[in-house]
C-alpha positions as CSV (number, residue, x, y, z in Angstrom):
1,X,262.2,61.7,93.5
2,X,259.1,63.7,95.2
3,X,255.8,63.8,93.5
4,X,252.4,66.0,95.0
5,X,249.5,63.9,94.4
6,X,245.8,65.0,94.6
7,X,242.8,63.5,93.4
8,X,238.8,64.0,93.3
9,X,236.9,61.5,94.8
10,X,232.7,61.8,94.9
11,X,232.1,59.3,97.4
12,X,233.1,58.7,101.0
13,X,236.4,57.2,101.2
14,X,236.4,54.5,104.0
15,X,239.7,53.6,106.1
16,X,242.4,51.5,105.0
17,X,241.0,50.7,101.3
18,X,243.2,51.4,98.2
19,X,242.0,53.7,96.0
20,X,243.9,54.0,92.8
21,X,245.0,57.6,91.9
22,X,246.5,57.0,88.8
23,X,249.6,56.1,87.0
24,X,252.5,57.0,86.6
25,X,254.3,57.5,83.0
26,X,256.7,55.1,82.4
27,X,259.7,57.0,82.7
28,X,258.6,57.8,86.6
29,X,258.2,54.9,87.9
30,X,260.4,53.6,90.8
31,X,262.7,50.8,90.6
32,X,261.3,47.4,91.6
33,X,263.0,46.5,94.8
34,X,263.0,43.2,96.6
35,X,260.2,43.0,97.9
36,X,257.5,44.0,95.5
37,X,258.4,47.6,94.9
38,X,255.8,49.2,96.9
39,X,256.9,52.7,98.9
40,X,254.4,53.9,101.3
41,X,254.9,57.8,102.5
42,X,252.9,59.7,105.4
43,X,249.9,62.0,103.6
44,X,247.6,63.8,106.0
45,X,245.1,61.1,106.0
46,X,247.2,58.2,105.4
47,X,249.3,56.5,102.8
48,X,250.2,56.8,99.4
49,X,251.5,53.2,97.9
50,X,253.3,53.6,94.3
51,X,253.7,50.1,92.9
52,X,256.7,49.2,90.7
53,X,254.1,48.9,87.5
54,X,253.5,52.6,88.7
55,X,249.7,52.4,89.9
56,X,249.1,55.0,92.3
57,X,246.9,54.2,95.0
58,X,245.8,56.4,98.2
59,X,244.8,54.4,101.7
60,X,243.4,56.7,104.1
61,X,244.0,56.0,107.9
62,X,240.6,57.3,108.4
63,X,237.5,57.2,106.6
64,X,237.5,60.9,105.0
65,X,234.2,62.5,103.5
66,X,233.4,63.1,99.7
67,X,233.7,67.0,100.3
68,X,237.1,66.6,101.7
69,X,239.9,66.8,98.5
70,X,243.0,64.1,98.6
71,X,246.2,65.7,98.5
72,X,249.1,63.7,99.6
73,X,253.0,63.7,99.0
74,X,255.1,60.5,98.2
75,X,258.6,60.0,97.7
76,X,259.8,57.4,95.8
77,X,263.4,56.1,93.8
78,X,263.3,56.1,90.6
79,X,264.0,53.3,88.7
């Protein structure tokens, strides 16, 4: 399954710290796999990590200013 996630953020976001999104309803989530259920896809700043509870969290490659918005892709199986 493909999702588009975006987010609001008010603050600086600083590089390679998970910020949680959201979540994801129950009947979306992706299927736990062997090792831990995480799926990490390419965004435009960096990665978006879906866990197998379905947390959504964004960790950018780079630190990326409050006035910049958060819009990432992530592809993940569903369960």
């Amino acid at each position: 399954a493909m999702v588009d996630l975006s987010f609001s953020h008010s603050a600086n976001l600083s590089a390679n710290t998970q910020y949680k999104m959201g979540t994801l309803k129950a009947g979306y989530r992706p299927a736990i796999a062997a090792y831990g259920g995480l799926i990490m896809d390419q965004s435009e700043y960096g990665n978006v990590v879906i866990s197998s509870a379905g947390d959504v969290f964004f960790r950018p490659s780079a630190s990326v200013s409050s006035s910049v918005p958060v819009r990432c892709g992530a592809t993940y199986i569903l369960a």
